[in-house]
C-alpha positions as CSV (number, residue, x, y, z in Angstrom):
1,X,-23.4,90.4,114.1
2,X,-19.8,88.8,114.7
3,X,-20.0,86.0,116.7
4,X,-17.4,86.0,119.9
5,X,-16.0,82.8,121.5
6,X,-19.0,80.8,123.1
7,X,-19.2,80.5,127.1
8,X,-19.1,76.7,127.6
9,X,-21.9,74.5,127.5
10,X,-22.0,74.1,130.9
11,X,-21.4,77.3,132.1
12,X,-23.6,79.1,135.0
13,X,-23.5,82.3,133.0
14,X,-25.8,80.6,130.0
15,X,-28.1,78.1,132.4
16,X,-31.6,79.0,130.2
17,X,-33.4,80.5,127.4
18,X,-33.5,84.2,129.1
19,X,-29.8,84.2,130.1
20,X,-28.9,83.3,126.8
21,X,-31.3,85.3,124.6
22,X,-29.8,88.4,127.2
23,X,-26.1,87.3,126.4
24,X,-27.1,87.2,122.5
25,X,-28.7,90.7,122.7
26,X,-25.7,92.1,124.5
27,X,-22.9,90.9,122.1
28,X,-21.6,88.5,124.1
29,X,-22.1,85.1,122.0
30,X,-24.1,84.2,119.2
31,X,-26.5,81.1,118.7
32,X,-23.6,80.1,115.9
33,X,-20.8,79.8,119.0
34,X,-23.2,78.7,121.5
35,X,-23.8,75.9,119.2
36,X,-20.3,75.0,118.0
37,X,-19.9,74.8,121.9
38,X,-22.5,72.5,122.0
39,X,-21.5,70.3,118.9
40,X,-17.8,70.1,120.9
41,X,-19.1,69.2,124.0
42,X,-20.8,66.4,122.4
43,X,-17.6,65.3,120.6
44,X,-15.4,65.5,123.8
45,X,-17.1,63.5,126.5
46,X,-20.7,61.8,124.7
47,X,-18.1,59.0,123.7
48,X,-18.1,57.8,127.6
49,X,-22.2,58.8,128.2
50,X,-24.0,57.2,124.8
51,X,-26.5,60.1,125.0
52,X,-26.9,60.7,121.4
53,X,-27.2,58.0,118.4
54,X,-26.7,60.7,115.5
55,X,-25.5,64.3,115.4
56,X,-27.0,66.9,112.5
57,X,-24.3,69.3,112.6
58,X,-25.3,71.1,109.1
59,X,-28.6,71.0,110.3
60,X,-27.9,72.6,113.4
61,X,-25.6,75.5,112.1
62,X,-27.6,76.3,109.3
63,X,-30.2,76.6,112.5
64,X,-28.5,78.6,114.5
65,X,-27.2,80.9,111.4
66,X,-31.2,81.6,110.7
67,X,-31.0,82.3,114.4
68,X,-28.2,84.9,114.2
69,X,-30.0,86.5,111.4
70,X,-33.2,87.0,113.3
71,X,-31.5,88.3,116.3
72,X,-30.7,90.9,113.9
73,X,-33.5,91.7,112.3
74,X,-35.5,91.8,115.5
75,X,-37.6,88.9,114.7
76,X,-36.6,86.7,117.3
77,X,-38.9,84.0,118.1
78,X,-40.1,82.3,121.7
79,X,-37.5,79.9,121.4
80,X,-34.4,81.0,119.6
81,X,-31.1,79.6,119.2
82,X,-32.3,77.0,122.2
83,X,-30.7,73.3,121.6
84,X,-32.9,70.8,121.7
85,X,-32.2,67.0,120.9
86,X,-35.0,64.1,120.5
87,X,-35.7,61.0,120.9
88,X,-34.8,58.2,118.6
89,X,-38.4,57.1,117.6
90,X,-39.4,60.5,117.1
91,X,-38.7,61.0,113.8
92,X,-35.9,63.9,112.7
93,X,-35.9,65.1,108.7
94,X,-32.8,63.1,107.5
95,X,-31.6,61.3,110.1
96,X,-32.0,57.6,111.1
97,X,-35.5,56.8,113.1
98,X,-34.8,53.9,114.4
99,X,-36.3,53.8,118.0
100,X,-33.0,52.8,119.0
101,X,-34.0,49.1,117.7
102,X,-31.4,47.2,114.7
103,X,-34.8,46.5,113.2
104,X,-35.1,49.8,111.8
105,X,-31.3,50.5,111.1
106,X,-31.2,52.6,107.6
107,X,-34.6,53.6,107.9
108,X,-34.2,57.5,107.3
109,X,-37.0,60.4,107.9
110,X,-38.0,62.0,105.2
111,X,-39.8,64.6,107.6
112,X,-40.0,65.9,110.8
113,X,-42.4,64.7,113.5
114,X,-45.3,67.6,114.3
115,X,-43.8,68.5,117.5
116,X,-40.5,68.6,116.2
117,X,-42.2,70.7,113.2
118,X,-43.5,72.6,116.1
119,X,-39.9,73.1,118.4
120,X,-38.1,74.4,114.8
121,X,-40.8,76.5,113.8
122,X,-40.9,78.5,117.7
123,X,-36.8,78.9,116.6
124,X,-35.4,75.7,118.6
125,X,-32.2,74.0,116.8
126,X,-32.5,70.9,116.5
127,X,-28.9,68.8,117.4
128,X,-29.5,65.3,116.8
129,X,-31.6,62.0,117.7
130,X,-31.1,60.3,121.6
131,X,-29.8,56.9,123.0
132,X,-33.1,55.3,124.8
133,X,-33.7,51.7,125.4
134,X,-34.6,49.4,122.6
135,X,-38.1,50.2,121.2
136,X,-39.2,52.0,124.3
137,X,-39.4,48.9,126.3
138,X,-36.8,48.8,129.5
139,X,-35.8,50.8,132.1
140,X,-31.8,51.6,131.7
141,X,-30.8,52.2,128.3
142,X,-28.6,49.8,128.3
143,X,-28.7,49.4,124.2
144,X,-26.5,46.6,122.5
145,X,-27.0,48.4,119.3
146,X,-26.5,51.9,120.3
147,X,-24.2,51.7,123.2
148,X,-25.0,51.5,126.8
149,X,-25.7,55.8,127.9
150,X,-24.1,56.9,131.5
151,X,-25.5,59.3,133.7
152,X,-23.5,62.4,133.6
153,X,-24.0,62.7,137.4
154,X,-22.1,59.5,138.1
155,X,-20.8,57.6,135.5
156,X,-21.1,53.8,136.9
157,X,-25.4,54.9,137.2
158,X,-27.9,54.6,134.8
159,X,-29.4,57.7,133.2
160,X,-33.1,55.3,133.4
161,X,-34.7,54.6,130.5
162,X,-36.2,54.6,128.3
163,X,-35.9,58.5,127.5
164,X,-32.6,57.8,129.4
165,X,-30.1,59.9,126.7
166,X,-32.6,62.4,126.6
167,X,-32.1,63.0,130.5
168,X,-28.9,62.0,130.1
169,X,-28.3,64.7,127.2
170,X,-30.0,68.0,129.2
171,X,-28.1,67.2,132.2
172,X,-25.0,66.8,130.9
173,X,-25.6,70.0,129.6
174,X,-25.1,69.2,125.5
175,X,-28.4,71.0,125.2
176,X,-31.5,73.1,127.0
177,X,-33.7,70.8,126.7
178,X,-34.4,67.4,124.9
179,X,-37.9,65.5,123.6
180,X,-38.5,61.8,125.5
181,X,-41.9,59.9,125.3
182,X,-43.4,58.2,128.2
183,X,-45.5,55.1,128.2
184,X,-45.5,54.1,132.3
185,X,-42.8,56.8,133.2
186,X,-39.8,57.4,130.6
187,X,-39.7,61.0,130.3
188,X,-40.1,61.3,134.6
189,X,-37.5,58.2,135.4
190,X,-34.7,59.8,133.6
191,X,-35.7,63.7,134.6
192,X,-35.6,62.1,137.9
193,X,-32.1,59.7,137.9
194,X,-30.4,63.1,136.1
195,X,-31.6,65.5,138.0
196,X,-33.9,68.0,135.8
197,X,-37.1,68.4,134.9
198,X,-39.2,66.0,132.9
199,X,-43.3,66.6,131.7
200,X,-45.8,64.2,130.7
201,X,-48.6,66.1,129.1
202,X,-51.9,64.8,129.4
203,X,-52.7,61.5,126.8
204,X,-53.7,62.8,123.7
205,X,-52.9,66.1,123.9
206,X,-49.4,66.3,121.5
207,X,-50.0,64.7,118.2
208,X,-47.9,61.0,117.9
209,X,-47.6,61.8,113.9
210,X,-44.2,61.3,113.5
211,X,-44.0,58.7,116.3
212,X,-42.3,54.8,117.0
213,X,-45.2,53.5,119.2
214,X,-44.4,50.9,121.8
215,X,-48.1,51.2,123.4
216,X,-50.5,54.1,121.7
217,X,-53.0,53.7,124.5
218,X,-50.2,55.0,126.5
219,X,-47.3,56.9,124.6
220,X,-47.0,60.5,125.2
221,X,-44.0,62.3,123.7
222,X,-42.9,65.5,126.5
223,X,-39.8,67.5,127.0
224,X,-37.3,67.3,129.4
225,X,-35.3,70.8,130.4
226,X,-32.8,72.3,133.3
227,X,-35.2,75.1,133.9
228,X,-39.1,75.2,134.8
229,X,-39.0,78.2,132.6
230,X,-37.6,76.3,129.8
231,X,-39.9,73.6,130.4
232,X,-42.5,76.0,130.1
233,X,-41.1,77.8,127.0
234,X,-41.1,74.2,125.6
235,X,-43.9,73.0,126.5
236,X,-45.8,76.5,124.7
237,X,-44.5,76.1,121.8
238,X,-45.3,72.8,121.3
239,X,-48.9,74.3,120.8
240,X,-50.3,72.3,123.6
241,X,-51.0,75.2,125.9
242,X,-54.3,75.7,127.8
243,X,-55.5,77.6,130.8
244,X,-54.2,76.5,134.0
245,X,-57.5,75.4,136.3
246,X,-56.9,76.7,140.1
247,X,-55.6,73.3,142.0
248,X,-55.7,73.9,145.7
249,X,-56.7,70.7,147.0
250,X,-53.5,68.3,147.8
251,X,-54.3,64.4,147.3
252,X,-52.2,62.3,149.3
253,X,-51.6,58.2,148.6
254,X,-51.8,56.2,151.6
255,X,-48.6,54.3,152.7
256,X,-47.5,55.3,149.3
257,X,-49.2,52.1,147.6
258,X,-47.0,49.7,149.8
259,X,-44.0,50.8,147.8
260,X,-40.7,50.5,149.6
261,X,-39.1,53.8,149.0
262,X,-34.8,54.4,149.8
263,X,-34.5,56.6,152.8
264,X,-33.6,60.0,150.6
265,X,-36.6,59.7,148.5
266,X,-39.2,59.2,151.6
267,X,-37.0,62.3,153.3
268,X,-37.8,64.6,149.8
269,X,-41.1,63.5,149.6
270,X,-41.5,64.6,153.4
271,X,-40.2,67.9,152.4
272,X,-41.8,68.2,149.6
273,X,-45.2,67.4,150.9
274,X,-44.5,70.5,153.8
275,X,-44.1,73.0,150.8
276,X,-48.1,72.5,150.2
277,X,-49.3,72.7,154.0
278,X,-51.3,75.4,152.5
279,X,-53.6,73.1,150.5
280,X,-56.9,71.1,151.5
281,X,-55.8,67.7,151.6
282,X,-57.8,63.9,151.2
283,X,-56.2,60.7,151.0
284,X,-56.5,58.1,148.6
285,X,-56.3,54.5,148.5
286,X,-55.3,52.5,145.8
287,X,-53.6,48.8,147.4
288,X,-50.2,47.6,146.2
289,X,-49.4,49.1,143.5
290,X,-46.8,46.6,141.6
291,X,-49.9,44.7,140.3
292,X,-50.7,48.1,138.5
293,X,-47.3,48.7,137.1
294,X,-47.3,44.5,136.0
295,X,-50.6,44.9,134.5
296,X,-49.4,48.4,132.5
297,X,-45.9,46.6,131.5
298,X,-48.1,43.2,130.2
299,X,-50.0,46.0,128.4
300,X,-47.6,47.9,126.6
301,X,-45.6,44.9,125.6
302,X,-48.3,43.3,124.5
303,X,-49.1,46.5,121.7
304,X,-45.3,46.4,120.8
305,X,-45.6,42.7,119.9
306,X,-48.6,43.7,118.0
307,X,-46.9,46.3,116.2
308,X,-44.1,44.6,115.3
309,X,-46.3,41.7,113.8
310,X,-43.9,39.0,111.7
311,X,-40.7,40.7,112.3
312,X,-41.0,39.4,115.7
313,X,-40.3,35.9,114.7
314,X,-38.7,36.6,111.0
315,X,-36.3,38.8,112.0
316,X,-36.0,37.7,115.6
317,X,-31.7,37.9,115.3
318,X,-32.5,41.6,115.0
319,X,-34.5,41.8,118.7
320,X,-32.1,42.0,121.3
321,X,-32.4,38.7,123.8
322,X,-33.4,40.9,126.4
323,X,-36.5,42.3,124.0
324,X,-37.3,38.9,122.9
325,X,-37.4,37.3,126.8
326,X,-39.7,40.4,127.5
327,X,-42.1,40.0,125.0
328,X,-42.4,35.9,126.2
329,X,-43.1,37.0,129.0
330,X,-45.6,39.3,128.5
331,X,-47.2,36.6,126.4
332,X,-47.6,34.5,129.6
333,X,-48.2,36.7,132.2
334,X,-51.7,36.9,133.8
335,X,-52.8,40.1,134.3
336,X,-56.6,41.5,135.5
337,X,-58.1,42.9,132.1
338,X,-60.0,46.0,134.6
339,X,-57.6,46.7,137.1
340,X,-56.3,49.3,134.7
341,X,-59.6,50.8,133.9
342,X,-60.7,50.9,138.1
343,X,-57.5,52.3,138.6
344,X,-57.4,54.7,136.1
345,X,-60.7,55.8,137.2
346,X,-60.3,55.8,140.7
347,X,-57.7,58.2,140.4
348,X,-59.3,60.9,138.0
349,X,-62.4,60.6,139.8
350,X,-60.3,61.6,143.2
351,X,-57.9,64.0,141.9
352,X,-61.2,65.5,140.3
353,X,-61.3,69.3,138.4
354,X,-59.0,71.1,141.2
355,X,-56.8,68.6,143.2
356,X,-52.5,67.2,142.8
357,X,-51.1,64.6,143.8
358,X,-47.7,64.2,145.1
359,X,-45.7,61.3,144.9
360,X,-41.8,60.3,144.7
361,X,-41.2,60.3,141.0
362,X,-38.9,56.7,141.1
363,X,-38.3,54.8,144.6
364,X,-34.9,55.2,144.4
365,X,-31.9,57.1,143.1
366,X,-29.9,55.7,140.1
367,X,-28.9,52.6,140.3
368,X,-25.5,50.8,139.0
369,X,-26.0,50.6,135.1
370,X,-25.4,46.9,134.3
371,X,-27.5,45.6,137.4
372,X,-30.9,44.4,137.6
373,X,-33.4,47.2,137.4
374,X,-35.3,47.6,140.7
375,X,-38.7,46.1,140.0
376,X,-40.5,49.0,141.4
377,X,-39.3,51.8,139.4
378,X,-42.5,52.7,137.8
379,X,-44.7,51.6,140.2
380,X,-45.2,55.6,141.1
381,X,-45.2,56.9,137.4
382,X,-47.5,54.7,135.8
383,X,-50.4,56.1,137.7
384,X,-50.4,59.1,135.3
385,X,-50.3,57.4,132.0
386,X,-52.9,54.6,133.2
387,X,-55.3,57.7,134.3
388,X,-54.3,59.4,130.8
389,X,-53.3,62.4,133.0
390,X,-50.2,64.6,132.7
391,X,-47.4,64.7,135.8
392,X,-44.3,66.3,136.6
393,X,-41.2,65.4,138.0
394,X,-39.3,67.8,139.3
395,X,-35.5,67.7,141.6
396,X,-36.3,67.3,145.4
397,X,-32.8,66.7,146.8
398,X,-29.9,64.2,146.8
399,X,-28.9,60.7,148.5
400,X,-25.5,60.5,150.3
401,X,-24.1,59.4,147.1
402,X,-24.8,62.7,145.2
403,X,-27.6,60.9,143.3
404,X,-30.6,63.1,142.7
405,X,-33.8,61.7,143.4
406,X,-37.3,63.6,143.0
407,X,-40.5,64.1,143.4
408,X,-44.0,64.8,141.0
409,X,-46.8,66.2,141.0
410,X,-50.1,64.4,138.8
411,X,-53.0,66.6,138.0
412,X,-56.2,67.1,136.3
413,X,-56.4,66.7,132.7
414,X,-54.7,69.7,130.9
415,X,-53.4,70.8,133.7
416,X,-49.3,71.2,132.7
417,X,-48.9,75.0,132.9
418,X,-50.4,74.5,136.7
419,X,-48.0,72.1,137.2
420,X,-45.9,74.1,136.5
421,X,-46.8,77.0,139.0
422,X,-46.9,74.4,142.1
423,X,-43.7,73.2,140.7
424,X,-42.0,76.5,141.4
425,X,-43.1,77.0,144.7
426,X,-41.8,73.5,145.6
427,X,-38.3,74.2,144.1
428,X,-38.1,77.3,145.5
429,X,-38.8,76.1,148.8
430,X,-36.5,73.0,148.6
431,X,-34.2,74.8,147.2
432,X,-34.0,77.4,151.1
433,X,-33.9,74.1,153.1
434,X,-30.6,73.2,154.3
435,X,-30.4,69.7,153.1
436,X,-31.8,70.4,149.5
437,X,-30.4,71.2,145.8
438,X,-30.9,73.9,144.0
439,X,-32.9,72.6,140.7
């Protein structure tokens, strides 16, 4: 098949995997142009946004030539010609896996990680490795190595961290969909700040083989996409798949935990929260929940310190100072040994074998990249990963900046492809409202 000029990366007439699969089919690109688009893109404005650390453009042709050639055969696979980008500590066959830390700067991959395995063998192609925050552990990706990634949807925000060029990566449009991990709410934060879709399965459930931990007991690698169908697509062909369980019961957190949210997330969450006046609701009580989020953060640095062993001290001048003031302070910091385990509990036990609960993904819209991180931002995501169950964060609407900000949904274990389904009904009633975006 010749391959006609691509569309451009951006454009409305190739949004997801079925547009572009139905443009391939009828002659009017190729996965070869679609990806040379993509591999220009990159070049022209990921100088200003930092989303990527390292490009595999052979990699990635050769891809989407093996593409072209099952088009033509008729042996097209679920996810063909789609590009997809990952993480920095999830490692990619010959390129740098260096969890965006100095630390491990030459350290190469001599394979892929199982889920990218997975993504390559369902005929994803495979662009390069993401910006994120150093060793997983921050909130802006703000990286002193890497470079300091911008949010595509305004330029002086952060894209969140630590998954942040992953977020930062689909919405700018460089690719369909992108691989982040999330230990107390780096796949959501980002989906969230940029304004797409972001998945954390349920713990366990993806293999880590392959991975950069910053805390095991936490760390789940999900993908981030522009589409609920593409997150889908992804999401099946990571192999992950199980029967969706009927949720019709709505859990709802009392004075949302005490957290102080900006006026355009409690306004989304309102809306969102009419979409599912169909459902049984209960409430549920947890308390503040900053002393969850503190006692998750002491936790996960606490496993990174562990992991990094000597290095911490014998190669402290390759630790960022920001890295090495976390990791004092997680040192001193008192934090209740059980909280984590009652809360954890308290939440599986209430969201039980058939209920959701809906919560504002991050309490705020982007903020300035450079600035203090609100203290709060995970105070809503890392519910999920402390309860080892998978959420969603999906686009609820805009601030009067233009910022998105979102919402998610946290269900019973192996519950993603459910998620999924309540998802869409939200979108797609957000999206007839006068006051919300289209996702």
């Amino acid at each position: 098949m010749a391959a006609p000029a691509a569309l451009p990366a951006r454009s409305s007439a190739i949004h997801d995997l079925a547009t572009l699969h139905a443009a391939v089919r009828a002659g009017e690109t190729s996965i070869a142009a679609v990806v040379a688009a993509a591999l220009a893109e990159i070049d022209r404005r990921d100088p200003e946004l930092r989303s990527f650390i390292a490009l595999d453009r052979n990699g990635a042709r050769d891809a989407a030539a093996q593409s072209d050639a099952r088009f033509a055969g008729g042996q097209v696979r679920p996810l063909e010609g789609m590009t997809i980008a990952v993480k920095a500590n999830i490692a990619v066959s010959g390129l740098e896996w260096n969890a965006g830390m100095a630390l491990r700067r030459g350290i190469i991959a001599d394979r892929d990680a199982v889920v990218v395995e997975r993504l390559r063998a369902a005929g994803a192609v495979v662009l390069g490795t993401l910006n994120m925050h150093e060793a997983a552990l921050g909130a802006t990706t703000d990286n002193i190595w890497f470079g300091t990634a911008r949010n595509p949807i305004g330029r002086n925000r952060t894209p969140g961290g630590s998954s942040g060029g992953s977020g930062a990566a689909v919405a700018a449009g460089f690719c369909f969909a992108s691989l982040g991990t999330d230990t107390l709410g780096s796949v959501r934060i980002p989906a969230a700040y940029c304004g797409v879709y972001g998945l954390k399965p349920t713990n366990g459930t993806l293999p880590d083989d392959g991975l950069i931990p910053l805390a095991r007991s936490l760390d789940c690698i999900g993908p981030l996409a522009r589409s609920l169908d593409d997150l889908e697509a992804v999401w099946m062909a990571l192999g992950a798949a199980r029967p969706a369980p009927a949720l019709g019961r709505l859990v709802v957190l009392d004075d949302l935990g005490d957290v102080e949210c900006a006026p355009a997330v409690c306004d989304a969450y309102d809306r969102a929260l009419a979409t599912l006046d169909h459902l049984g609701r209960s409430s549920l009580r947890l308390g503040p929940l900053s002393a969850v989020r503190t006692a998750g953060f002491v936790k996960s640095a606490r496993e990174l310190s562990d992991w990094l062993g000597a290095a911490r001290s014998a190669k402290a001048d390759l630790l960022s100072k920001e890295l090495r003031w976390l990791l004092d302070y997680a040192d001193r910091a008192v934090a209740d040994p059980a909280l984590l385990g009652d809360i954890g509990a308290a939440l599986r036990e209430r969201i039980g074998a058939d209920g959701v609960l809906l919560l504002p993904t991050a309490p705020q819209a982007a903020f300035e990249q450079g600035t203090r991180a609100p203290a709060n931002q995970a105070d809503f995501t890392a519910l999920a990963n402390i309860a080892g169950l998978p959420a969603l964060s999906l686009p609820a609407g805009t601030d009067a900046d233009g910022m998105p900000v979102a919402v998610q949904l946290i269900g019973p274990a192996e519950s993603e492809r459910a998620l999924i389904a309540i998802a869409r009904h939200i979108a797609a009633r957000l999206s007839a409202g006068p006051t919300a975006t289209a996702p």
